[in-house]
Gaussian input, Z-matrix of N, CA and C with variables (Angstrom, degrees):
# hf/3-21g

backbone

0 1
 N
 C     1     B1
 C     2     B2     1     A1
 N     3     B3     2     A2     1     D1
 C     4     B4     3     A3     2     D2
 C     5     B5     4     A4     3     D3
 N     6     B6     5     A5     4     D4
 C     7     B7     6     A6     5     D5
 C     8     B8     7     A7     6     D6
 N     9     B9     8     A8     7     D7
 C    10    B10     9     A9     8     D8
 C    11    B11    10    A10     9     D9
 N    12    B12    11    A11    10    D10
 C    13    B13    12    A12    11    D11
 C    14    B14    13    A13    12    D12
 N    15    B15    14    A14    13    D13
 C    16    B16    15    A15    14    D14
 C    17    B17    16    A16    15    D15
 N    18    B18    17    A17    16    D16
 C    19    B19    18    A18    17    D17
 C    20    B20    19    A19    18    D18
 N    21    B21    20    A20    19    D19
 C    22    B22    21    A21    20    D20
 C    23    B23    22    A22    21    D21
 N    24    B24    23    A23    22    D22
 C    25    B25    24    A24    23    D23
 C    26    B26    25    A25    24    D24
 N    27    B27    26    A26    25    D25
 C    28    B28    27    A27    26    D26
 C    29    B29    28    A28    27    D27
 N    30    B30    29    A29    28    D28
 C    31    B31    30    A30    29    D29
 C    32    B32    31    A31    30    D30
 N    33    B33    32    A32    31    D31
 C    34    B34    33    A33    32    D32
 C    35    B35    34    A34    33    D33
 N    36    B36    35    A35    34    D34
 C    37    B37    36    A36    35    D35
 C    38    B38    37    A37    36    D36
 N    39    B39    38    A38    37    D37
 C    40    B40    39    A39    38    D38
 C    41    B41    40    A40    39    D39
 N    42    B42    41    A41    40    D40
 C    43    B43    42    A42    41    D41
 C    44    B44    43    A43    42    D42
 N    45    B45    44    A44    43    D43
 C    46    B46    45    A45    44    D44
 C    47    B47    46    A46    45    D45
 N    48    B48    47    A47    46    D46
 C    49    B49    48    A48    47    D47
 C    50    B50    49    A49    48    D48
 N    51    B51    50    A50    49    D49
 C    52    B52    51    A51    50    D50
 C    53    B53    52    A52    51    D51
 N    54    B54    53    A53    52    D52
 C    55    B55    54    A54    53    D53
 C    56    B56    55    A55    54    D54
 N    57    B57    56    A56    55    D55
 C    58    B58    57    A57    56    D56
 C    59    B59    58    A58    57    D57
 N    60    B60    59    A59    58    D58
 C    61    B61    60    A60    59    D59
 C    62    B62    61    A61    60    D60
 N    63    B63    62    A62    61    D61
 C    64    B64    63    A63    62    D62
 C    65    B65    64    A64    63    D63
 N    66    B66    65    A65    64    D64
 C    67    B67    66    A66    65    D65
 C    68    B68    67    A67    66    D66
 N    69    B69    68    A68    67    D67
 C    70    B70    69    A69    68    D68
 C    71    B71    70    A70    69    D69
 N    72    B72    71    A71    70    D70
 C    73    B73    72    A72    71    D71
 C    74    B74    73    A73    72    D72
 N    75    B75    74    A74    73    D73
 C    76    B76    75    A75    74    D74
 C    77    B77    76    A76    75    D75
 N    78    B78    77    A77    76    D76
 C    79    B79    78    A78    77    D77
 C    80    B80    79    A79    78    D78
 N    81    B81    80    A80    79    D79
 C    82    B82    81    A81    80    D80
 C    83    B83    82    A82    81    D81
 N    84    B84    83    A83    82    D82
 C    85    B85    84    A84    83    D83
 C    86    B86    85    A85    84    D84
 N    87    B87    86    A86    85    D85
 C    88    B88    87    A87    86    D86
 C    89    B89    88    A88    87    D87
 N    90    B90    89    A89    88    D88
 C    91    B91    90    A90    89    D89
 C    92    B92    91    A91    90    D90
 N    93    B93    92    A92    91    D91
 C    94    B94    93    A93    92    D92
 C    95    B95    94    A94    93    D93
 N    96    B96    95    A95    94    D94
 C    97    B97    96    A96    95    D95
 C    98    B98    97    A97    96    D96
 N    99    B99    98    A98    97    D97
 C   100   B100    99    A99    98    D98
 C   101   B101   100   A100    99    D99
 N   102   B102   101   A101   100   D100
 C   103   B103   102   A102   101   D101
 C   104   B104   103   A103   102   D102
 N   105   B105   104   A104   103   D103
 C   106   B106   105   A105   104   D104
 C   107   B107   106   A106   105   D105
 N   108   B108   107   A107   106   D106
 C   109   B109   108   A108   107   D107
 C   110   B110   109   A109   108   D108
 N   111   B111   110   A110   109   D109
 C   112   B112   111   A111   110   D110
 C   113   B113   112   A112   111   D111
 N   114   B114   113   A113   112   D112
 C   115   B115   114   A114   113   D113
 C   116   B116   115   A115   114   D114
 N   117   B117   116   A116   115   D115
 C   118   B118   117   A117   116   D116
 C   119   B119   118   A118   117   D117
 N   120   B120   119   A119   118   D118
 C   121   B121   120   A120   119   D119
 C   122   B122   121   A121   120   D120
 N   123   B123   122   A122   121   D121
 C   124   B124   123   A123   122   D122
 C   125   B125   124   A124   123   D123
 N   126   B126   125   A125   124   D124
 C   127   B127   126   A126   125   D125
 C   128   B128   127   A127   126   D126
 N   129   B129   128   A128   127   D127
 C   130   B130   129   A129   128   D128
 C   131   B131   130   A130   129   D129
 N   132   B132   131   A131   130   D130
 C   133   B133   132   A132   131   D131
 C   134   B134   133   A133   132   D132
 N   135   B135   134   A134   133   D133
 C   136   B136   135   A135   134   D134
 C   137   B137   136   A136   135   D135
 N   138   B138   137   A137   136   D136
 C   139   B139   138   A138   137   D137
 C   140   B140   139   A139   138   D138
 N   141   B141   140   A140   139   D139
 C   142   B142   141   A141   140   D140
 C   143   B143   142   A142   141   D141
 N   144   B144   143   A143   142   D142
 C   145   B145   144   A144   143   D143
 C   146   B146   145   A145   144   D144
 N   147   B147   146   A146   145   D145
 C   148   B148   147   A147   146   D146
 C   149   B149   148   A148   147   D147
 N   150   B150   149   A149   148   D148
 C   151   B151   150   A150   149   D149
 C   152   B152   151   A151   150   D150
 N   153   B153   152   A152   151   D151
 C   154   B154   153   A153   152   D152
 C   155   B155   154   A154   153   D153
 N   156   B156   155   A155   154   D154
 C   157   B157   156   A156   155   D155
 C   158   B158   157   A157   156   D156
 N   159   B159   158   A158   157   D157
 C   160   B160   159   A159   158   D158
 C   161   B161   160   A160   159   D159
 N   162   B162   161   A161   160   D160
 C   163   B163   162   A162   161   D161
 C   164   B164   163   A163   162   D162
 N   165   B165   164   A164   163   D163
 C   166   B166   165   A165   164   D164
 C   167   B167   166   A166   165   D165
 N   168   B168   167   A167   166   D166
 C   169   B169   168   A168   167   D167
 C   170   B170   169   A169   168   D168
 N   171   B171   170   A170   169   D169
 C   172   B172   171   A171   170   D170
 C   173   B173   172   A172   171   D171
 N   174   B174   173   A173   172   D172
 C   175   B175   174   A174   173   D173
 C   176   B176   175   A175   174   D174
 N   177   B177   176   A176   175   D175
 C   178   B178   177   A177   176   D176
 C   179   B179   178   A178   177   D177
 N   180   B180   179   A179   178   D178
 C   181   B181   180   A180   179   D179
 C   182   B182   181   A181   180   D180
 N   183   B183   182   A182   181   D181
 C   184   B184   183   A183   182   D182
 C   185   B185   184   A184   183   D183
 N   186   B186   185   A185   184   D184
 C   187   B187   186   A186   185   D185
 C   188   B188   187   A187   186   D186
 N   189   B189   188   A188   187   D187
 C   190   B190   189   A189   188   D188
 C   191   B191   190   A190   189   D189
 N   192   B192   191   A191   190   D190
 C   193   B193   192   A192   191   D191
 C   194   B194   193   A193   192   D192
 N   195   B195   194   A194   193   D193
 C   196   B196   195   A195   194   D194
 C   197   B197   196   A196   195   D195
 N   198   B198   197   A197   196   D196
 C   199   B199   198   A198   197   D197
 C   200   B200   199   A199   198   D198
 N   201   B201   200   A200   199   D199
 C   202   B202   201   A201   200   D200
 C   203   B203   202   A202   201   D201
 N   204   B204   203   A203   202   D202
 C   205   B205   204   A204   203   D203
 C   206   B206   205   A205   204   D204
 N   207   B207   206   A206   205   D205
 C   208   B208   207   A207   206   D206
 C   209   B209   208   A208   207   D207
 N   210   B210   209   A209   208   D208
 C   211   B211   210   A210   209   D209
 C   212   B212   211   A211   210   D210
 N   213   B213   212   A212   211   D211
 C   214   B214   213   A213   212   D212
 C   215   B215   214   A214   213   D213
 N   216   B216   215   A215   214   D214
 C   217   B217   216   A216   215   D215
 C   218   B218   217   A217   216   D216
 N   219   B219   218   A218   217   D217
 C   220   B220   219   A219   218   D218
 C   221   B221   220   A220   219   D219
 N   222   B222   221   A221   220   D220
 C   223   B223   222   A222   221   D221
 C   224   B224   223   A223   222   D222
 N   225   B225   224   A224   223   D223
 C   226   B226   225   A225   224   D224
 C   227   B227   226   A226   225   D225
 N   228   B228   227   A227   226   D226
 C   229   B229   228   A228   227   D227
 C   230   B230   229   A229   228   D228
 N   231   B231   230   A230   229   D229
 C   232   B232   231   A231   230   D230
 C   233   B233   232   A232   231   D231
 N   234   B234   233   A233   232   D232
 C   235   B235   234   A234   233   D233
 C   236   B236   235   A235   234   D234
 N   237   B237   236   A236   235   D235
 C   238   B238   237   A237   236   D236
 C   239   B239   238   A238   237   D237
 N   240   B240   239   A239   238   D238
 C   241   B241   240   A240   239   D239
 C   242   B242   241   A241   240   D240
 N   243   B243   242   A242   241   D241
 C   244   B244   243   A243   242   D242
 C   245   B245   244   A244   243   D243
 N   246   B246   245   A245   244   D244
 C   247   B247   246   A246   245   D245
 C   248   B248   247   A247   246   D246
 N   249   B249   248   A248   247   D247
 C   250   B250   249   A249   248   D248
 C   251   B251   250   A250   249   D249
 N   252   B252   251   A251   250   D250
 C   253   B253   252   A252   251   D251
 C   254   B254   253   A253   252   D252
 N   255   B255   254   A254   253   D253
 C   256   B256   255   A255   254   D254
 C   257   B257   256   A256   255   D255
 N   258   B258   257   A257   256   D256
 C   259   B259   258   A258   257   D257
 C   260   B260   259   A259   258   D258
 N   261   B261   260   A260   259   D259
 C   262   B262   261   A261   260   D260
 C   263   B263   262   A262   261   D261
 N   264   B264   263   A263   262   D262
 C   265   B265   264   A264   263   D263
 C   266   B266   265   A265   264   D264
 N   267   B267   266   A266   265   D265
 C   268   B268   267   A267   266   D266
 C   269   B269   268   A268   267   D267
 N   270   B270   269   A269   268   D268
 C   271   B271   270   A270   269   D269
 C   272   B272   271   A271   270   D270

   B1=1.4490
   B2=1.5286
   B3=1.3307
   B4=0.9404
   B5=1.7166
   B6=1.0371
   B7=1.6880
   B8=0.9849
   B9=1.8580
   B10=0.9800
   B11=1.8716
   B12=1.2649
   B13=1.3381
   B14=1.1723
   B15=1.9184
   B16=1.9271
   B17=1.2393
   B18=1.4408
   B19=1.4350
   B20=1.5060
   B21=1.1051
   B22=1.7642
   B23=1.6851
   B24=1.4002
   B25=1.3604
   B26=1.4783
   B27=1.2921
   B28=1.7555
   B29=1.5254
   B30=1.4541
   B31=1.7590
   B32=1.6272
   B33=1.3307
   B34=0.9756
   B35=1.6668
   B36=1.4362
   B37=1.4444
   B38=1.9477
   B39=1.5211
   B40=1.5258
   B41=1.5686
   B42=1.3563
   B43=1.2846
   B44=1.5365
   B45=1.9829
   B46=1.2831
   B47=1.5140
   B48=1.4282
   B49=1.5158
   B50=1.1941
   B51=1.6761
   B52=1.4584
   B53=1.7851
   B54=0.8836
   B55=1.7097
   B56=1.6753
   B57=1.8839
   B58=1.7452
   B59=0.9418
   B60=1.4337
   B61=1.7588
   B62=1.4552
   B63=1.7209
   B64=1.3159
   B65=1.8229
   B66=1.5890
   B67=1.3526
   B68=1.2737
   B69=1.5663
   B70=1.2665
   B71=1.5432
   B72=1.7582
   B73=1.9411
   B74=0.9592
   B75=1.3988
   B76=1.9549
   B77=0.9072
   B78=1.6261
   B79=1.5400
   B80=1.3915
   B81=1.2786
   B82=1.6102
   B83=1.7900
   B84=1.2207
   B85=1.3579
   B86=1.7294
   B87=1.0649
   B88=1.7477
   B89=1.5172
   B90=1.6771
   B91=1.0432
   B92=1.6831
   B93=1.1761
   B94=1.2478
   B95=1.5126
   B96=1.3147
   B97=1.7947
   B98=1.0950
   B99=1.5677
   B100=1.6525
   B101=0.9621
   B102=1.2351
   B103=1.4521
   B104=1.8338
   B105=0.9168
   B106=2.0910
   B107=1.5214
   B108=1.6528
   B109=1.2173
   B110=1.4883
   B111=1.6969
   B112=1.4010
   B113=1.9112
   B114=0.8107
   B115=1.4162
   B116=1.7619
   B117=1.1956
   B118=1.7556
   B119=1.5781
   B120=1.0785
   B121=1.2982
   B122=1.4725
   B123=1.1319
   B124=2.0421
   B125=0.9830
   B126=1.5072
   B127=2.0040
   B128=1.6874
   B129=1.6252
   B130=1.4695
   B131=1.5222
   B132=1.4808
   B133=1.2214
   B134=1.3287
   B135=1.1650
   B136=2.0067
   B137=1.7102
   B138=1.2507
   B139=1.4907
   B140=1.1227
   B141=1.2950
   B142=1.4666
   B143=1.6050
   B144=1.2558
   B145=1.4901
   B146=1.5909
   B147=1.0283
   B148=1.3652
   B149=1.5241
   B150=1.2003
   B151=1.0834
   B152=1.5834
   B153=1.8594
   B154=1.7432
   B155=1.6438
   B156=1.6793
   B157=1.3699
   B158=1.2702
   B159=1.6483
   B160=1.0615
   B161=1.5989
   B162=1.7317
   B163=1.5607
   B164=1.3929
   B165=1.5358
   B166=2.0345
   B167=1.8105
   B168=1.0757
   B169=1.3385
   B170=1.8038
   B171=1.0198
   B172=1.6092
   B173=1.4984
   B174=1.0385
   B175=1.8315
   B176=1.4754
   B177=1.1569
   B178=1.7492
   B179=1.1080
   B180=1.9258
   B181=1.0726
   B182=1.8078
   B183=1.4244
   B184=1.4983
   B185=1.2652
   B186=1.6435
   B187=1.3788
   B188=1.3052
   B189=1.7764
   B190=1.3812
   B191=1.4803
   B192=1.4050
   B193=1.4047
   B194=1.6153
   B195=1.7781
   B196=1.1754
   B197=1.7487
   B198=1.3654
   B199=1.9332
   B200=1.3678
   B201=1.2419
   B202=1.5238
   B203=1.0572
   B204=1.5416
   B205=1.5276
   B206=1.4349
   B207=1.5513
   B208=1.5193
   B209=1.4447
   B210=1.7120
   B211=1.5962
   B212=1.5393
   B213=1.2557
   B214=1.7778
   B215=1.2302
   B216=1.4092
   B217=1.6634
   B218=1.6884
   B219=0.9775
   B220=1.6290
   B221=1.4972
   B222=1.2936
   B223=1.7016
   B224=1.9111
   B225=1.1730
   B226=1.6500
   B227=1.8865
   B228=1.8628
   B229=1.6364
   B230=1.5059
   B231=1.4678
   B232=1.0821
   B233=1.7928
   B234=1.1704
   B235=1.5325
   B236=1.5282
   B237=1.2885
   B238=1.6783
   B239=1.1856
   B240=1.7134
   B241=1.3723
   B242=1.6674
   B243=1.3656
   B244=1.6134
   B245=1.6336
   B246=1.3812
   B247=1.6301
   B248=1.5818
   B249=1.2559
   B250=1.6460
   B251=1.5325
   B252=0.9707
   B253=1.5132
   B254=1.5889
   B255=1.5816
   B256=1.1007
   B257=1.5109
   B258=1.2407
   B259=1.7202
   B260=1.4613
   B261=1.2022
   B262=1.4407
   B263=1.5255
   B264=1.4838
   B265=0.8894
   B266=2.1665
   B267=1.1356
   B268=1.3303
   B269=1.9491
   B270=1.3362
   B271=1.5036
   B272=1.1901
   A1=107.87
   A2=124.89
   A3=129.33
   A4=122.62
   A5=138.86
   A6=123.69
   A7=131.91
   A8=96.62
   A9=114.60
   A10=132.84
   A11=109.62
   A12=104.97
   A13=114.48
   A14=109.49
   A15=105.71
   A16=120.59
   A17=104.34
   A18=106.35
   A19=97.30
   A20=159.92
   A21=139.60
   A22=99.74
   A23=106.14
   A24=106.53
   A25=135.07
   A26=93.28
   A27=128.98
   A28=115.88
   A29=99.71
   A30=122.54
   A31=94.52
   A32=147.09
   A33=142.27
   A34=122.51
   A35=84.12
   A36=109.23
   A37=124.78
   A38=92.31
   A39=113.83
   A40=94.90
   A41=150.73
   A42=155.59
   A43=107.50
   A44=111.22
   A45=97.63
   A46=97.36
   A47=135.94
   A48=131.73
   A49=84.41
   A50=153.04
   A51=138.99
   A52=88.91
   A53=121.42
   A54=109.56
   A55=113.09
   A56=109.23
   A57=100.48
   A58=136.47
   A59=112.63
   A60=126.23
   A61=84.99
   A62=119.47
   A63=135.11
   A64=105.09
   A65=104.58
   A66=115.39
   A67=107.80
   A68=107.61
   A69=113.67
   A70=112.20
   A71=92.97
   A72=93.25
   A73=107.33
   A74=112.14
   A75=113.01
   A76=100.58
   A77=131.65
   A78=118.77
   A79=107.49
   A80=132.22
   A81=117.94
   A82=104.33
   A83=115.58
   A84=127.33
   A85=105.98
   A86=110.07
   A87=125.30
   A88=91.97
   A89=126.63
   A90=117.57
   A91=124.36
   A92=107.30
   A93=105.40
   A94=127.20
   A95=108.21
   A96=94.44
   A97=133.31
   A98=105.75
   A99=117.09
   A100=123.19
   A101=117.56
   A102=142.41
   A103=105.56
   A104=107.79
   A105=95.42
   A106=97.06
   A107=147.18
   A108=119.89
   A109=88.35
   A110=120.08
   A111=117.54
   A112=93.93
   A113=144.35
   A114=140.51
   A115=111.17
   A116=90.93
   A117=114.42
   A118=98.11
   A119=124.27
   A120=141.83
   A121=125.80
   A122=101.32
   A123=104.23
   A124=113.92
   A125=103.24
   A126=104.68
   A127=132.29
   A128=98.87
   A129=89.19
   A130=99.82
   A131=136.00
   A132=129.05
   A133=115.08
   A134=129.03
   A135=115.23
   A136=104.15
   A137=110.88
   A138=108.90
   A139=131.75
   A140=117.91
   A141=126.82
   A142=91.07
   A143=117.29
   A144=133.38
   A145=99.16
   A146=118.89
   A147=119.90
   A148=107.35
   A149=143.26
   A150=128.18
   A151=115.57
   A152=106.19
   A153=97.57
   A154=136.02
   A155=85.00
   A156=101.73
   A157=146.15
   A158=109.34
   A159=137.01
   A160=127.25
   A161=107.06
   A162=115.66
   A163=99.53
   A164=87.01
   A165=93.92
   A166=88.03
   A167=108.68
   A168=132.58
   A169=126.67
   A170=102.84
   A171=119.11
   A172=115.06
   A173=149.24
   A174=124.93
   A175=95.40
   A176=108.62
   A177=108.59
   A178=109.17
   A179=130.70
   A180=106.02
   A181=124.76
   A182=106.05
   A183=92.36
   A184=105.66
   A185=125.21
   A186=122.43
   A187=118.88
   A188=124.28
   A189=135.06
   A190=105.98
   A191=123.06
   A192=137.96
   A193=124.72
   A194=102.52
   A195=112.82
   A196=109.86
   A197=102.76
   A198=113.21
   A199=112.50
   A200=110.03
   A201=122.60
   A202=111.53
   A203=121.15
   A204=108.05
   A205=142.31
   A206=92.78
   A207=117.33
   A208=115.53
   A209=105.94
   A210=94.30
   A211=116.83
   A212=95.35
   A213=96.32
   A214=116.97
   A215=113.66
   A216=125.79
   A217=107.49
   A218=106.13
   A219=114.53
   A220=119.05
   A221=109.29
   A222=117.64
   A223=96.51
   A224=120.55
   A225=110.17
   A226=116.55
   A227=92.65
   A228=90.27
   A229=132.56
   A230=98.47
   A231=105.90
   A232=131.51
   A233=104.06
   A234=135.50
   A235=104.18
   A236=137.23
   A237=130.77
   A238=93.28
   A239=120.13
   A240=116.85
   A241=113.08
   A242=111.11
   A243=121.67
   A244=93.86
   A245=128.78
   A246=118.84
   A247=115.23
   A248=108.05
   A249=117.56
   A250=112.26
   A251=140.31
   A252=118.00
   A253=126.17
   A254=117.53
   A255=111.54
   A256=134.61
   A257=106.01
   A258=119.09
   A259=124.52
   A260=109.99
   A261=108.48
   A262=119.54
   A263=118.87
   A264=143.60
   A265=111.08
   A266=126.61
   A267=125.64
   A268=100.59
   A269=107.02
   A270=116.57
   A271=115.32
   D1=138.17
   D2=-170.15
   D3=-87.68
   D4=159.84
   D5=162.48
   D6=-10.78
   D7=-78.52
   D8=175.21
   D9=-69.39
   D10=-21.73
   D11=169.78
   D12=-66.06
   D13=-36.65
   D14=172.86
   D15=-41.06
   D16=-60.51
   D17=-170.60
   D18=-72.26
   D19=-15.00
   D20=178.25
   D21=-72.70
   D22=-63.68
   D23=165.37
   D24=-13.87
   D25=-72.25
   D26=177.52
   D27=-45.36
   D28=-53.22
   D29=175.58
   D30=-71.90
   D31=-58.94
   D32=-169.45
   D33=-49.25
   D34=-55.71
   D35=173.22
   D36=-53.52
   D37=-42.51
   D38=-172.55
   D39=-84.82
   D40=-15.91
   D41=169.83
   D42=-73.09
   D43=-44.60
   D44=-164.49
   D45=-103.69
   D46=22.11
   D47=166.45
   D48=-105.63
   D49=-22.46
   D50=-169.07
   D51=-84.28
   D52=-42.63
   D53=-169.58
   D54=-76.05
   D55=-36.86
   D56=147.94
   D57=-29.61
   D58=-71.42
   D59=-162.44
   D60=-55.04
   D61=142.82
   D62=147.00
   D63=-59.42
   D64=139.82
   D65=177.08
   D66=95.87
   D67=-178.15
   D68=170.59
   D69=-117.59
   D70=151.42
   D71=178.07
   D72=-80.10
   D73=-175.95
   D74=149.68
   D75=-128.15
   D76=26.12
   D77=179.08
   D78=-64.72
   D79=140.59
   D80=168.46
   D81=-76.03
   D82=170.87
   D83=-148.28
   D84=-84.78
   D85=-20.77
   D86=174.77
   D87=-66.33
   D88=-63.16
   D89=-177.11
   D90=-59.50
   D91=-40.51
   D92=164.69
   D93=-53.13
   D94=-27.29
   D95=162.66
   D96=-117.81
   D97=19.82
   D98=133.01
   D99=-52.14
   D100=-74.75
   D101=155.12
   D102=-22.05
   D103=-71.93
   D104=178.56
   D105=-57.42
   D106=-25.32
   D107=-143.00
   D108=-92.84
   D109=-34.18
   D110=-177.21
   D111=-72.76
   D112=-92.10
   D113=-173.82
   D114=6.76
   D115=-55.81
   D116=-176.28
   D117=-58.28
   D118=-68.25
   D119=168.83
   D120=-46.95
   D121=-32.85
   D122=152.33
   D123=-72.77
   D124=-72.28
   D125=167.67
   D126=-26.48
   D127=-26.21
   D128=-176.95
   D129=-113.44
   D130=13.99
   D131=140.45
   D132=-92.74
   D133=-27.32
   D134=163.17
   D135=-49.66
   D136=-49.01
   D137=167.34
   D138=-38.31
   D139=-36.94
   D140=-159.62
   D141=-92.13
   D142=-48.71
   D143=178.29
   D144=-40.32
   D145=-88.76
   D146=-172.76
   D147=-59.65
   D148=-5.44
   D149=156.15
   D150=101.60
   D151=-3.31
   D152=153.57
   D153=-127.38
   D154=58.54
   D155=153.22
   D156=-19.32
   D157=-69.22
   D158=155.20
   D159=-114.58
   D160=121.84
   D161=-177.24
   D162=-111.44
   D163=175.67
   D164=167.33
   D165=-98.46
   D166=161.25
   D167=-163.12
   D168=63.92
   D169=-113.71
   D170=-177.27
   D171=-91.68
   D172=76.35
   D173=-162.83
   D174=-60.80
   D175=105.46
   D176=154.98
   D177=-75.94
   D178=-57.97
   D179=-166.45
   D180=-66.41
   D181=-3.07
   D182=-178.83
   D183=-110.96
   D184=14.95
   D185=142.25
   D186=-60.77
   D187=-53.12
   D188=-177.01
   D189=-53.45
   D190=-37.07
   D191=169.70
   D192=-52.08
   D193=-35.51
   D194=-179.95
   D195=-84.93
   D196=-29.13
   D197=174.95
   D198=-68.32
   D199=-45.90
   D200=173.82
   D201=-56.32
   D202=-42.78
   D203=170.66
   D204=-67.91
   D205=-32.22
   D206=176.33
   D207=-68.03
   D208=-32.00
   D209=174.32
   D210=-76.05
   D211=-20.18
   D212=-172.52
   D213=-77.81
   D214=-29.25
   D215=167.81
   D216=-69.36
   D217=-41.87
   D218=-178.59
   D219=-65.76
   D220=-51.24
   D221=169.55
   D222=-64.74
   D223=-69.67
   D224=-165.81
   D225=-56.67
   D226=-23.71
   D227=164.08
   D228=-81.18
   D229=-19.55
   D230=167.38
   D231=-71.36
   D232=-23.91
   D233=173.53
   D234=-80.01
   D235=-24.57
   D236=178.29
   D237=-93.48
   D238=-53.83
   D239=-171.55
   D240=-39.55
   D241=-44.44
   D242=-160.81
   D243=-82.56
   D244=-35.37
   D245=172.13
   D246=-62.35
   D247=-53.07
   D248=173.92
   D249=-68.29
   D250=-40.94
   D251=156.73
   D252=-74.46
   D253=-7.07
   D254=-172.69
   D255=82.24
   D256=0.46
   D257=164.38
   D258=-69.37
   D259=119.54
   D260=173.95
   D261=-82.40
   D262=131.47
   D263=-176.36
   D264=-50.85
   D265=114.07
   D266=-154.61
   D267=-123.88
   D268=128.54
   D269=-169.55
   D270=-61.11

């Protein structure tokens, strides 16, 4: 995978776990596709872990693997981000 596909990915990814999570972030949007590029990057070693890495056709499940990751990186980054700047979290 190349750079640049990470980061398209990453940004893609970090947009559609920011519109999941209930609420709003304050991550700014650079972080957010950090944040999707590591997500992506868990997701595609849980993949490898369980062993469907690679399919014939489309890998859905290690797309769902790659979303799953991104939200979970995204919600817990979003949660340091808001301790380290000091923002309180608002309902």
């Amino acid at each position: 995978m190349s750079w640049l596909w990470a980061i398209i990915v990453g940004f893609v990814l970090g947009l559609i776990a920011k519109a999941i999570i209930p609420g709003k972030q304050q991550i700014p949007l650079w972080l957010t596709t950090i944040f999707g590029i590591l997500g992506s990057v868990l997701g595609n070693a849980v993949a490898g872990w369980i062993g469907v890495e690679d399919t014939k056709g489309i890998d859905w499940i290690r797309h769902l693997l790659q979303l799953v990751g991104a939200v979970v990186v995204v919600g817990l980054g979003d949660m340091l981000w808001n301790a380290v700047r000091g923002n309180k979290q608002r309902a």
